[in-house]
N, C-alpha and C positions, 0 to 999 in steps of 0.2 A: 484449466483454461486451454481449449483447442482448437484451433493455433494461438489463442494470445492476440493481441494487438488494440488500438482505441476501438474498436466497433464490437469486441467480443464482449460476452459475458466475461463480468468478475465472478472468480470462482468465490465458493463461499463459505471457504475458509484457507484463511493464509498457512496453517500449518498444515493445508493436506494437497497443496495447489501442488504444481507439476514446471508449470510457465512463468517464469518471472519477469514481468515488462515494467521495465523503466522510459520515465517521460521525463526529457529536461525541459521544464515550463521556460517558455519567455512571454518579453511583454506582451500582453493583447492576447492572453489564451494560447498562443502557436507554440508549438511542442515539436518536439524529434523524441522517435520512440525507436527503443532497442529490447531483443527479448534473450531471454536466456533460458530454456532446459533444464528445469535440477526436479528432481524427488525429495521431498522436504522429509515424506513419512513419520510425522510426527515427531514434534521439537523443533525441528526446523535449526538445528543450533548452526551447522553449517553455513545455509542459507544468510541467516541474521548475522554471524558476522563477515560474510562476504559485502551484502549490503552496507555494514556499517564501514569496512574498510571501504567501499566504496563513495565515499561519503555523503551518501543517502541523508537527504536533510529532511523527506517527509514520503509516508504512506497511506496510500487510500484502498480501504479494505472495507472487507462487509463482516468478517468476525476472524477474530483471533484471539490464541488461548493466554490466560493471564498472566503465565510465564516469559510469553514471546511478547508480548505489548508493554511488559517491566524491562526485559530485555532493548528493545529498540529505545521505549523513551527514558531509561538513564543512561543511555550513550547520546542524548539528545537527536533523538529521530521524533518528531511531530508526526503521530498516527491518525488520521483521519477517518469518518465512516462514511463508505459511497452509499451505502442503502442501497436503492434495485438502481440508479444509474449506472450507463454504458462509461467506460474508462473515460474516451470524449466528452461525456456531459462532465466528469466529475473531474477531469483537467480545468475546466472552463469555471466552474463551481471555485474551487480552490483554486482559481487566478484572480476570481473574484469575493476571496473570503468569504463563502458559503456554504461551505461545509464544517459540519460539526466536527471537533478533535475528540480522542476519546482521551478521558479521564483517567488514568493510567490503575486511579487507588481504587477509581467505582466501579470498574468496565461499563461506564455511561456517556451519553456523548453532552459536550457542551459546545454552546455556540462562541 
């Protein structure tokens, strides 16, 4: 993702992303967004526990591999799937319970 931020593309795949942008949602959709610089290069184990010690309580991605989405959700991170929405739609989506979570055992998503 380059530069990262609500209006970019999500990349599409969280173990090969580059940008890491965090949203702390509040009420009504409105967000503050922070990004961060890492090279994941496959595995991403770095990344995932920086994430989790930050204590990242959910993520909206468009694929990731079935090691890193076991990884997030038995440290209790709620993985979500943006499918082709912009970060903005899918902050707004997931402020309003709209977005699918994925299913950690299926890599499927449920509502």
């Amino acid at each position: 993702m380059s530069p990262g931020g609500p209006d970019a593309a999500l990349p599409e795949h969280f173990d090969l992303m580059e940008t890491v942008d965090y949203y702390e949602l509040h009420q009504g959709g409105h967000f503050e967004h922070t990004a961060e610089t890492r090279y994941c290069g496959g595995g991403c184990y770095d990344i995932v526990e920086a994430m989790i010690r930050r204590d990242v309580e959910a993520l909206v991605l468009k694929s990731v591999s079935p090691y890193t989405l076991r990884k997030f959700t038995s440290s209790g991170v709620r993985v979500y799937f943006a499918g082709t929405h912009s970060p903005r739609q899918a902050m707004q989506l997931l402020a309003d319970s709209r977005l699918p979570e994925l299913d950690p055992k299926t890599q499927t998503r449920r509502l």
